[in-house]
N, CA, C and O atoms as a MOPAC input file, in Angstrom:
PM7 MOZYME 1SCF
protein

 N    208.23700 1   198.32000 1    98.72000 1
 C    209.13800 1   199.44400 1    98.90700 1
 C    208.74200 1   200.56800 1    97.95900 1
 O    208.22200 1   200.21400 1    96.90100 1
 N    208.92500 1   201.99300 1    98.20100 1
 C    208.05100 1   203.23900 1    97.34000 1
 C    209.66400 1   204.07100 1    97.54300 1
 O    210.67800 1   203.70700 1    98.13700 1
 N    209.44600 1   204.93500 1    97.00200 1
 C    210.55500 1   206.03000 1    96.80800 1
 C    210.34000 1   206.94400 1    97.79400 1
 O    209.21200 1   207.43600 1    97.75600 1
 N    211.15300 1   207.38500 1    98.78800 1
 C    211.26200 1   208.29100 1    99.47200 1
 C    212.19800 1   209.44000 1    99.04700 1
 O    212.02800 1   210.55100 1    99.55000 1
 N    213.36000 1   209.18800 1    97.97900 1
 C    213.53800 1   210.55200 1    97.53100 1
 C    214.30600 1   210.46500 1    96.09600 1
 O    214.74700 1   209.43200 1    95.59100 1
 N    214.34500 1   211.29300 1    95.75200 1
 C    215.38900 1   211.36700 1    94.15800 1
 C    216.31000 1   212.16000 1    94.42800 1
 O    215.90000 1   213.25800 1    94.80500 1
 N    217.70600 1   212.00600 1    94.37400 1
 C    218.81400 1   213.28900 1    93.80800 1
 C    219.26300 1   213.09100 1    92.36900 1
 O    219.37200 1   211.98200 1    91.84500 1
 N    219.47500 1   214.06200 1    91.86600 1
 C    220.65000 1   214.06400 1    90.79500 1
 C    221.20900 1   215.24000 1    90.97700 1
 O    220.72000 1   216.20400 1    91.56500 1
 N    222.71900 1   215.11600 1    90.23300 1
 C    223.65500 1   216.03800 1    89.95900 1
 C    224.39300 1   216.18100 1    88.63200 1
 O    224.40900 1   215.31600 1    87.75600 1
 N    224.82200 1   217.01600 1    88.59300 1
 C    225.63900 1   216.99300 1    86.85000 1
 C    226.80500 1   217.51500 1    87.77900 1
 O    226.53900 1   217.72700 1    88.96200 1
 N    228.49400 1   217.80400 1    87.15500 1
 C    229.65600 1   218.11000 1    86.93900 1
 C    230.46400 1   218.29500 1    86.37000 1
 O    231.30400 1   217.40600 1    86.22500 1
 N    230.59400 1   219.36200 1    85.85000 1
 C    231.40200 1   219.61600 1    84.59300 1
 C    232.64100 1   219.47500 1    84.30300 1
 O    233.24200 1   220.54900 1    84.34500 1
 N    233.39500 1   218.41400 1    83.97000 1
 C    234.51600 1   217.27500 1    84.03500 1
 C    235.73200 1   218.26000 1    84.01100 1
 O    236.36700 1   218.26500 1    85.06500 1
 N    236.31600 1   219.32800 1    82.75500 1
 C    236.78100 1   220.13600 1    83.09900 1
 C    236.72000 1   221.15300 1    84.26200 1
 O    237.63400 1   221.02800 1    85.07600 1
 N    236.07800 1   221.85500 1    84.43200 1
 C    235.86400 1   222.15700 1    86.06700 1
 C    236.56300 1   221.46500 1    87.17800 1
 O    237.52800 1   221.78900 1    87.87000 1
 N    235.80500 1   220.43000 1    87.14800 1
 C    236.44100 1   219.43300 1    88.30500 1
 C    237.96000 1   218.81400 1    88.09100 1
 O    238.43600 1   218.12600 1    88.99400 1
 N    238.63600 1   219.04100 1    87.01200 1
 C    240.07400 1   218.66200 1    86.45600 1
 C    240.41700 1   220.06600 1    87.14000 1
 O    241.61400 1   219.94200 1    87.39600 1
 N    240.10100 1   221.08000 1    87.48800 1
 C    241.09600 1   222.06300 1    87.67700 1
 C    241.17600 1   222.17900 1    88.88000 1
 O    242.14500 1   222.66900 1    89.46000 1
 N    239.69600 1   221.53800 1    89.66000 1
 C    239.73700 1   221.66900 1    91.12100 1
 C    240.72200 1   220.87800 1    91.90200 1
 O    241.38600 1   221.14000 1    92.90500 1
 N    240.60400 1   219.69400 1    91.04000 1
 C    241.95700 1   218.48100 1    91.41300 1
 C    243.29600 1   219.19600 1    91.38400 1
 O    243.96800 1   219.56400 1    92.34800 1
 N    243.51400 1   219.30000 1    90.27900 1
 C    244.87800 1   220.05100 1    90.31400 1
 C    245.15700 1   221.35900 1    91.72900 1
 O    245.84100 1   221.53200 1    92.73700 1
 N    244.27400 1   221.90300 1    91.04900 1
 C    244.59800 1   223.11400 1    92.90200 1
 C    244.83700 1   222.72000 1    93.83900 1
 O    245.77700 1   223.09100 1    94.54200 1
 N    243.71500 1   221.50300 1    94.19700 1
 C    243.54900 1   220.98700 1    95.30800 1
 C    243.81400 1   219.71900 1    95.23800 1
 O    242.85300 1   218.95700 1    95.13000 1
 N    245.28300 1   219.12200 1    95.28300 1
 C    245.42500 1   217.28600 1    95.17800 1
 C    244.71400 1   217.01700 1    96.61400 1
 O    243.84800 1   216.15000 1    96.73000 1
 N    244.96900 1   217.49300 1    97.25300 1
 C    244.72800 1   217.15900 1    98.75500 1
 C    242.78000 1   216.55400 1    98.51800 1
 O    242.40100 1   215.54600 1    99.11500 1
 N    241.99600 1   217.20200 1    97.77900 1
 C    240.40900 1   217.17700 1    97.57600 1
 C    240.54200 1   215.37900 1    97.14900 1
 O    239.46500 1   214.82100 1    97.35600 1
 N    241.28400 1   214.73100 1    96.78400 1
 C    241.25300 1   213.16500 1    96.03000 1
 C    241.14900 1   212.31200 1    97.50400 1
 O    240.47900 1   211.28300 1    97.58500 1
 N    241.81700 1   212.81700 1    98.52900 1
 C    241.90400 1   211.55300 1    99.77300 1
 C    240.96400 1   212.77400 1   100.60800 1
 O    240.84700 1   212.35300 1   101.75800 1
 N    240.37000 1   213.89400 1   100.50100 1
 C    239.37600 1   214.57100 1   101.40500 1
 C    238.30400 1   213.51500 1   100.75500 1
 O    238.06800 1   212.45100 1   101.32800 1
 N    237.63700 1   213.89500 1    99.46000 1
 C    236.11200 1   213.61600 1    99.09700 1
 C    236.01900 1   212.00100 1    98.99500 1
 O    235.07100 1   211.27900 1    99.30300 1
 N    237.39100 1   211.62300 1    98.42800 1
 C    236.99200 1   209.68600 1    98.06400 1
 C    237.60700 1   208.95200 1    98.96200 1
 O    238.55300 1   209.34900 1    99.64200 1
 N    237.01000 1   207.63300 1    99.02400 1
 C    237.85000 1   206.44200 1    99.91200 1
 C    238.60800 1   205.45200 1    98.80900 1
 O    238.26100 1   205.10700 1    97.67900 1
 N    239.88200 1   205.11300 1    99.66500 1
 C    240.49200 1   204.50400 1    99.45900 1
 C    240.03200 1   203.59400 1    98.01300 1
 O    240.61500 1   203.94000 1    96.98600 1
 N    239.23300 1   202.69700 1    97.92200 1
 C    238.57700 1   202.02500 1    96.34400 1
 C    238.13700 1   203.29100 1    95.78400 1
 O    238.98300 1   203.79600 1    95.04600 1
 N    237.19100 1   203.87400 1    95.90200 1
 C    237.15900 1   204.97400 1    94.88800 1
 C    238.13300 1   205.35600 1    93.99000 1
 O    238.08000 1   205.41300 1    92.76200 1
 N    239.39500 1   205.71400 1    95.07000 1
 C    240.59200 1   206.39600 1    94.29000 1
 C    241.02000 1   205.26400 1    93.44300 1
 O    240.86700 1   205.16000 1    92.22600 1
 N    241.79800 1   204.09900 1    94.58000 1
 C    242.25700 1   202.85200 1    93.55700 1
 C    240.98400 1   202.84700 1    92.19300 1
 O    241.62900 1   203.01300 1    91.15700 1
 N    239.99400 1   202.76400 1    91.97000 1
 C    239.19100 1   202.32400 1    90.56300 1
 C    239.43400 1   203.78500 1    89.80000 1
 O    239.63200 1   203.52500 1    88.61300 1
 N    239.49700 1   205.26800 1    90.03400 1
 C    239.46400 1   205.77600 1    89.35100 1
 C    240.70600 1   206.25300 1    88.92900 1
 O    240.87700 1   207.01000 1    87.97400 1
 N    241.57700 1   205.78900 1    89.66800 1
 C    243.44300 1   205.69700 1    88.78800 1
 C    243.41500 1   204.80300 1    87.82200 1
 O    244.35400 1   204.70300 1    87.03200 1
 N    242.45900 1   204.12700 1    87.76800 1
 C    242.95200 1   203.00100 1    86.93600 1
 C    243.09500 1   203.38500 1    85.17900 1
 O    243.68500 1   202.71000 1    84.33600 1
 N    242.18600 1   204.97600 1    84.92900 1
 C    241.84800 1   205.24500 1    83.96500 1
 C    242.82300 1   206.20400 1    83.63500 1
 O    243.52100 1   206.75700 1    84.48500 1
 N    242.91900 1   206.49300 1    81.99700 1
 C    244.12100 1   207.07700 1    81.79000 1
 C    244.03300 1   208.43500 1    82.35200 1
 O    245.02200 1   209.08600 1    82.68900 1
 N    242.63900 1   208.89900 1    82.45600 1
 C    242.06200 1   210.04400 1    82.56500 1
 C    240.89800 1   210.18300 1    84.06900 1
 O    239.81900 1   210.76800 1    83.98200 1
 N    241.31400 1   209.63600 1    85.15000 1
 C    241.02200 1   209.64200 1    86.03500 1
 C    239.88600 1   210.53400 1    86.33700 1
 O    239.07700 1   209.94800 1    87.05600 1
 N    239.51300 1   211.81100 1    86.02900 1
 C    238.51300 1   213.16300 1    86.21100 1
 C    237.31500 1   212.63000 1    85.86900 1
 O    236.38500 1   212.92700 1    86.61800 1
 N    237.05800 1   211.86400 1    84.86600 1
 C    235.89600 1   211.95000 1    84.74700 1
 C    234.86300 1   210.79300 1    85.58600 1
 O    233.63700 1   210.74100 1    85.68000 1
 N    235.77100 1   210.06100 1    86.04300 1
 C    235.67100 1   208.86200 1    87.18900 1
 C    235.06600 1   209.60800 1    88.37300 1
 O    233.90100 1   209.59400 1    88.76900 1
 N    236.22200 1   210.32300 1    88.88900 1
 C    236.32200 1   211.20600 1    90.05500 1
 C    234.51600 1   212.14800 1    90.14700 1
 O    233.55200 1   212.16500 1    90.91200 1
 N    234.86700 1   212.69700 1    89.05200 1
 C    233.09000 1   213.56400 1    89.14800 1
 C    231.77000 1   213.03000 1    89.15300 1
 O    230.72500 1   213.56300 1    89.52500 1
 N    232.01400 1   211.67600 1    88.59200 1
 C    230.99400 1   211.15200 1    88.51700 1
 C    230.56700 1   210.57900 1    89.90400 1
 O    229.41800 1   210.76200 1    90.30500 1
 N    231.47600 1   209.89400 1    90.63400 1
 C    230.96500 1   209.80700 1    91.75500 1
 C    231.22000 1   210.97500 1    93.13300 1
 O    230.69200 1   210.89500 1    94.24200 1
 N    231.70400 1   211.50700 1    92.89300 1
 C    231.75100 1   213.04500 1    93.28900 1
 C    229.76100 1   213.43000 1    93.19800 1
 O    229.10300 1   213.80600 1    94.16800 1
 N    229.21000 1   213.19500 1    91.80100 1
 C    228.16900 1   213.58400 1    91.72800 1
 C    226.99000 1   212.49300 1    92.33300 1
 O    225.76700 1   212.59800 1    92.42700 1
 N    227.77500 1   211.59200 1    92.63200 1
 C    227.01500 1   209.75500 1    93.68800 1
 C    226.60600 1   210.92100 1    94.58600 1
 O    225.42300 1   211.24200 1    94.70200 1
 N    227.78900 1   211.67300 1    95.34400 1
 C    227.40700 1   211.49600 1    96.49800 1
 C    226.78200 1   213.07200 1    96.96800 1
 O    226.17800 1   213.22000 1    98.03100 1
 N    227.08400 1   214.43300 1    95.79900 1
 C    225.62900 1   215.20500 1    95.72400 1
 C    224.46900 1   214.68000 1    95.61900 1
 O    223.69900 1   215.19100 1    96.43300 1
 N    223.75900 1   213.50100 1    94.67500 1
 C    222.73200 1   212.93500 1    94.30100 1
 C    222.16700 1   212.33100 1    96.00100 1
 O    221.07100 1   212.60100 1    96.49300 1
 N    222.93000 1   211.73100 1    96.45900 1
 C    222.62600 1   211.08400 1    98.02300 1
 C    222.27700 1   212.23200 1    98.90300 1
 O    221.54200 1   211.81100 1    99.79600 1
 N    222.43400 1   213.12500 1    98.98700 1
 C    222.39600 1   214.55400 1    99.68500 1
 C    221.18400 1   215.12000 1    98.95200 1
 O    220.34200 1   215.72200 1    99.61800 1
 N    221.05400 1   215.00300 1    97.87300 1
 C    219.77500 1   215.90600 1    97.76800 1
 C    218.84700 1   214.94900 1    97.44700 1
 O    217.83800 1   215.64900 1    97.35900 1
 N    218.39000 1   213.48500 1    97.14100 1
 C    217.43300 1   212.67000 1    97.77100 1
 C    216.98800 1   212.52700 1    98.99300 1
 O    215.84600 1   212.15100 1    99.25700 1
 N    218.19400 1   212.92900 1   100.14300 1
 C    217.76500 1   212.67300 1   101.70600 1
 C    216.80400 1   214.07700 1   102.29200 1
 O    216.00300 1   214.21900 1   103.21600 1
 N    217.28400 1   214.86300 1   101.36700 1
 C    217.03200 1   216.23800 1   101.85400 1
 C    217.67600 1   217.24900 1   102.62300 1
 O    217.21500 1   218.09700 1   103.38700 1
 N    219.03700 1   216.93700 1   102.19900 1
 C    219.94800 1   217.43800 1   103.02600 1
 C    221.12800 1   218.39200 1   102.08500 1
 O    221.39300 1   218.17700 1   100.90200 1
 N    221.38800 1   218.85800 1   102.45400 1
 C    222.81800 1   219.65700 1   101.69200 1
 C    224.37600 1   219.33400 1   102.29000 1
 O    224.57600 1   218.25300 1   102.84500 1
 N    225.69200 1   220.53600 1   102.11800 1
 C    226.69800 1   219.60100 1   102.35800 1
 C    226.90500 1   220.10600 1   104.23200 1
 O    226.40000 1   220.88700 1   105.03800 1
 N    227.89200 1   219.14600 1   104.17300 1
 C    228.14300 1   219.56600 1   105.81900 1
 C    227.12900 1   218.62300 1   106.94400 1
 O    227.32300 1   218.43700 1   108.14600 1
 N    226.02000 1   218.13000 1   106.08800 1
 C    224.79700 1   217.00800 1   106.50100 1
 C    225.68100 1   215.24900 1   107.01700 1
 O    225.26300 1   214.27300 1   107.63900 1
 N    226.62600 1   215.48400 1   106.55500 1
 C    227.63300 1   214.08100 1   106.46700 1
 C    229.23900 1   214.11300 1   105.62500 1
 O    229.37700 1   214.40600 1   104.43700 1
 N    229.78900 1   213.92800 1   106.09200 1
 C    231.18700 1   213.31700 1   105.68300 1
 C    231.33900 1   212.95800 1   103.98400 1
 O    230.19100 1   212.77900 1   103.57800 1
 N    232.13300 1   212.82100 1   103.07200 1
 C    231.90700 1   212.55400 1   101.51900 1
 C    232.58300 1   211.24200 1   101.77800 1
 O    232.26000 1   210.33200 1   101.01400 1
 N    233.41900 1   210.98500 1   102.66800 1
 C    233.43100 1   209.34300 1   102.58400 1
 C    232.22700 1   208.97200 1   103.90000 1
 O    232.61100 1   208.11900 1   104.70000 1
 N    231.41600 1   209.31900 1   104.03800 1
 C    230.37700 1   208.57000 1   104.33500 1
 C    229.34500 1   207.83900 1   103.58200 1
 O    228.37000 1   207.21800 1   104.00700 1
 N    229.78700 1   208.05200 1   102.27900 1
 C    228.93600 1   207.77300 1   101.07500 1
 C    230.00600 1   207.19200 1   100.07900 1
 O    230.98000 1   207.88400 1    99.78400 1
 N    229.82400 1   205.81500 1    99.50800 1
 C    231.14600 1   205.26500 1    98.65500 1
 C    230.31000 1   204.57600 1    97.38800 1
 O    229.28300 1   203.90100 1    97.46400 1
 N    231.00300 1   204.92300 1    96.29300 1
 C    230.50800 1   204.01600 1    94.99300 1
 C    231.21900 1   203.01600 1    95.23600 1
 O    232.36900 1   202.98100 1    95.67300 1
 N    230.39200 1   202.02000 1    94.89400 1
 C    231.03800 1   200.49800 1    94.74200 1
 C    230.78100 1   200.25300 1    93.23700 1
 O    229.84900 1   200.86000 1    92.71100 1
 N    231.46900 1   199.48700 1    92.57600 1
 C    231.41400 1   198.78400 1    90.92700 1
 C    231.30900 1   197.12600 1    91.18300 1
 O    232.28700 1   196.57300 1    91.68600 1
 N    230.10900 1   196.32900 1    90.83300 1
 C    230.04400 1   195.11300 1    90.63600 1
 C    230.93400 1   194.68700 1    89.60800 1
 O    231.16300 1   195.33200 1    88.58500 1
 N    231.46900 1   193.49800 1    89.93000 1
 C    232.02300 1   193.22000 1    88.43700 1
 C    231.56000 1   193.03600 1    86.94300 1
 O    231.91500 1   192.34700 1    85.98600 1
 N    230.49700 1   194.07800 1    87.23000 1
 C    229.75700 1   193.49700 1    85.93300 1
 C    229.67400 1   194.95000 1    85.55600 1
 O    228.99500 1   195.10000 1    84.54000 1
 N    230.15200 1   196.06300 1    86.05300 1
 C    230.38800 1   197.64300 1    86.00100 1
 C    229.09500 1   198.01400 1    86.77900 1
 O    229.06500 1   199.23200 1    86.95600 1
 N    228.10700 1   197.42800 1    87.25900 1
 C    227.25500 1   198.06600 1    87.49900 1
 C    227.49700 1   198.63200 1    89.08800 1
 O    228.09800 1   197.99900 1    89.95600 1
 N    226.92000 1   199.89600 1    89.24800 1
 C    227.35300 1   200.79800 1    90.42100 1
 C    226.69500 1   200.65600 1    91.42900 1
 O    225.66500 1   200.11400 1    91.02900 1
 N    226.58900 1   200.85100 1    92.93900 1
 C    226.16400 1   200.50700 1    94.49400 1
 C    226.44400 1   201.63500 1    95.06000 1
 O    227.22200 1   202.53400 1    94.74200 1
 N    225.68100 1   201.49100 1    95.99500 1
 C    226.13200 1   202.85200 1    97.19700 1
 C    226.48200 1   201.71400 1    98.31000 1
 O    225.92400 1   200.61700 1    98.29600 1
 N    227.32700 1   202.03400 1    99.14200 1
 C    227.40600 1   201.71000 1   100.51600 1
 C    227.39300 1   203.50200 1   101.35400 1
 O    228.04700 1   204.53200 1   101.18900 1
 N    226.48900 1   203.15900 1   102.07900 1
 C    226.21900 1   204.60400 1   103.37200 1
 C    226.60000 1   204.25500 1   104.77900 1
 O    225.98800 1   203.60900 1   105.62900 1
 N    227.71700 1   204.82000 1   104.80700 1
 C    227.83500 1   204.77000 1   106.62800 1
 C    227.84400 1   205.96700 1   107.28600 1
 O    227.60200 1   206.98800 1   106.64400 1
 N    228.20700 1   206.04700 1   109.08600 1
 C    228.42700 1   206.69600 1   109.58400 1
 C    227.18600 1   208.15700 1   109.51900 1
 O    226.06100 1   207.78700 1   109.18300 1
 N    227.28400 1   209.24200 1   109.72000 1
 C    226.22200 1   210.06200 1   109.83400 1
 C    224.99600 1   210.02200 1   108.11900 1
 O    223.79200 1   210.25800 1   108.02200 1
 N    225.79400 1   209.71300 1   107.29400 1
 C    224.78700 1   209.30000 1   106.38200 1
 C    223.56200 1   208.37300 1   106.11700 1
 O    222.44300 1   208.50300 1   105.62100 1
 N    224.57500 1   207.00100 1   106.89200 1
 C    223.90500 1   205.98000 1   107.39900 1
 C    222.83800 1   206.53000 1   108.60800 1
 O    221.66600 1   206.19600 1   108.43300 1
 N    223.09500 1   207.22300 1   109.63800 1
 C    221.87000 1   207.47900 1   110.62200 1
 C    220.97500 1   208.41200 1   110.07300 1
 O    219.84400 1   208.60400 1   110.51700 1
 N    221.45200 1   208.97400 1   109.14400 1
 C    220.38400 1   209.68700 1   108.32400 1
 C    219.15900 1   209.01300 1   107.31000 1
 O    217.99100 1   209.35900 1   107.13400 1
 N    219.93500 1   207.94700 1   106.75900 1
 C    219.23800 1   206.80600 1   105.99700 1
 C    218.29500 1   206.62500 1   106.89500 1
 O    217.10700 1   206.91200 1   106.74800 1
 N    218.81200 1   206.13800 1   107.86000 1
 C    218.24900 1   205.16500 1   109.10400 1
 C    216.76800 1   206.01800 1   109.12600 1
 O    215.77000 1   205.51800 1   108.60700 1
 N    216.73800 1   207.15400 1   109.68200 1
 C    216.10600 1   208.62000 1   110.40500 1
 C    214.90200 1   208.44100 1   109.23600 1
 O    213.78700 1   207.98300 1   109.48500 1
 N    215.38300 1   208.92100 1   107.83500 1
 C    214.44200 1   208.97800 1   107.13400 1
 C    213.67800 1   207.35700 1   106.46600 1
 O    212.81900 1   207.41900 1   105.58700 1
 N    214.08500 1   206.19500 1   106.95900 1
 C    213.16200 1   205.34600 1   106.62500 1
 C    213.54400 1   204.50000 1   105.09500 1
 O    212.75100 1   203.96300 1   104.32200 1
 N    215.07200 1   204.61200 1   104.99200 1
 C    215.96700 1   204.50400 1   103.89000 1
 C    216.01400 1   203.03400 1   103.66700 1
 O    216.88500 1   202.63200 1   104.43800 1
 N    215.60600 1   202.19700 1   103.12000 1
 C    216.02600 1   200.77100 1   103.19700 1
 C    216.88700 1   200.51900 1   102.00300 1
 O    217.10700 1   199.30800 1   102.01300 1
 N    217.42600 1   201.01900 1   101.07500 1
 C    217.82900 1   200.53800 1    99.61900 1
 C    218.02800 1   201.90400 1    99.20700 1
 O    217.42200 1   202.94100 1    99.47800 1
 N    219.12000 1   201.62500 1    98.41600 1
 C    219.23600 1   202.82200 1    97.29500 1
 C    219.82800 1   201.99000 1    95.75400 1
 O    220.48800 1   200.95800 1    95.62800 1
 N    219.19100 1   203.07200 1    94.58200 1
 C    219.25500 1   202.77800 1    93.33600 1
 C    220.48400 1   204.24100 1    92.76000 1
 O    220.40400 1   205.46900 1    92.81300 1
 N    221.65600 1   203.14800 1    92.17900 1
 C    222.50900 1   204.82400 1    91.77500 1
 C    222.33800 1   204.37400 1    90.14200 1
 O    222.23400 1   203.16200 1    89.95600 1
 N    222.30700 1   205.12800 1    89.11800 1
 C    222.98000 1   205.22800 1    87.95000 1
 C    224.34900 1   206.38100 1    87.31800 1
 O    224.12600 1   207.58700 1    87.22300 1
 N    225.33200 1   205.94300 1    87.04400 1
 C    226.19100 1   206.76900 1    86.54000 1
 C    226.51200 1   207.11800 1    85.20700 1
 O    226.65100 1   206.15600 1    84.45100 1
 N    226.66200 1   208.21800 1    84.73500 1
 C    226.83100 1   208.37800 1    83.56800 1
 C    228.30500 1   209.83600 1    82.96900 1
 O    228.63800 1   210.87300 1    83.54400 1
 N    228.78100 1   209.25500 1    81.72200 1
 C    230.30100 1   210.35500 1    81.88500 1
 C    230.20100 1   210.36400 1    80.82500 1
 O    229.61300 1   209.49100 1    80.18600 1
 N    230.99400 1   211.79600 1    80.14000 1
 C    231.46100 1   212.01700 1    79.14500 1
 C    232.88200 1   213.07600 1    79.55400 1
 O    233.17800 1   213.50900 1    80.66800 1
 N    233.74400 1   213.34100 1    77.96700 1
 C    234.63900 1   213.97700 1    78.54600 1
 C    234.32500 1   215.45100 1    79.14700 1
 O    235.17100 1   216.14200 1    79.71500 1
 N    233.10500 1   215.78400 1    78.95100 1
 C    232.72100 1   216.99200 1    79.74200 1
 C    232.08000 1   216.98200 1    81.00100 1
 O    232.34900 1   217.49300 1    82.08800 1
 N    231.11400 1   216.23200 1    80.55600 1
 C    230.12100 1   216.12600 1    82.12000 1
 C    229.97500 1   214.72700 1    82.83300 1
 O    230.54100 1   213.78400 1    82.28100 1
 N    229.30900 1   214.49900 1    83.94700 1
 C    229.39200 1   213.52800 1    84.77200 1
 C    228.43100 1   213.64600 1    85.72300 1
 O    228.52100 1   214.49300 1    86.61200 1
 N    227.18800 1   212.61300 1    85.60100 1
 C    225.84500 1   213.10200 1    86.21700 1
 C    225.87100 1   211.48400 1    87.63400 1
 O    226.58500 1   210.51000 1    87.86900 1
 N    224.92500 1   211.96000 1    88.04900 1
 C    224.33000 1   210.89600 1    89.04700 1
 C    222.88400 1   211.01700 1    89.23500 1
 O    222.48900 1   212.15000 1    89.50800 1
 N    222.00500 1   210.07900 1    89.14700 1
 C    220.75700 1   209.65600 1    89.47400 1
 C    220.71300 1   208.97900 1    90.65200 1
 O    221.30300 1   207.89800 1    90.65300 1
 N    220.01200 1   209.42200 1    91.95700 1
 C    220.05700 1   208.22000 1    92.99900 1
 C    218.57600 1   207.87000 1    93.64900 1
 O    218.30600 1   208.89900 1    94.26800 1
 N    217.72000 1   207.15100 1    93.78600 1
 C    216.59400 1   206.73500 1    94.33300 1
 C    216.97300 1   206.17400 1    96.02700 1
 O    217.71700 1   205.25000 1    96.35600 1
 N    216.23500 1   207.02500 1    96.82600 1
 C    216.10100 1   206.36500 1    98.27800 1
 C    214.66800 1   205.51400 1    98.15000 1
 O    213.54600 1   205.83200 1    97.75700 1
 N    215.24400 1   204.28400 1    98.66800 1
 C    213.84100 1   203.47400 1    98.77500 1
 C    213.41800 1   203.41300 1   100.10500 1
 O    214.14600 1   203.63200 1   101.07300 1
 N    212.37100 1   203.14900 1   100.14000 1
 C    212.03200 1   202.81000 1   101.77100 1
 C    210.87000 1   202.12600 1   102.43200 1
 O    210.84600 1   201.99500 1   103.65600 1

């Protein structure tokens, strides 16, 4: 298997705390159902939220695509119980995977109280 693409993204945690607030409605638009449940769990929910907020820019610009390319719950962080992070891709993301020759993806996440990045590798 070789790399067919890289994304990353950064998000600037404040930023994205104000977008929430404006917009509660943006928490059940951009995440699914576990997303939200794991990132309530924290006292401080935002920096959860951006980070995989930035999963699923990183998935978009490894495929080669920008937004409007797929759905934001077409793309979901999963957490092993061991914290370590997963993508599951469905629906137009998934036929996009498919299209470009996608067999595997590699995510890393990373947060602070300011920023909130994503690394993602398409394998194929």
């Amino acid at each position: 298997m070789g790399v067919l693409g890289v994304g990353i993204d950064l998000v600037d945690v404040d930023r994205f705390r104000v977008s929430l607030a404006r917009t509660p409605s943006m928490r059940a638009r951009m995440f699914t159902d576990g997303e939200r449940a794991y990132a309530e769990t924290a006292n401080d929910p935002t920096e959860r939220y951006a980070a995989r907020f930035a999963a699923k820019e990183a998935v978009m610009k490894a495929m080669g695509v920008g937004l409007g390319a797929f759905g934001f719950h077409d793309v979901e962080v999963l957490r092993a119980d061991g914290g370590q992070p997963s993508l599951r891709v469905v629906g137009a993301a998934e036929l996009l995977a498919v299209e470009r020759g996608v067999l595997a993806w590699q995510l890393s996440l990373t947060h602070t109280a300011t920023s909130a990045g994503a690394v993602v590798v398409a394998l194929g």
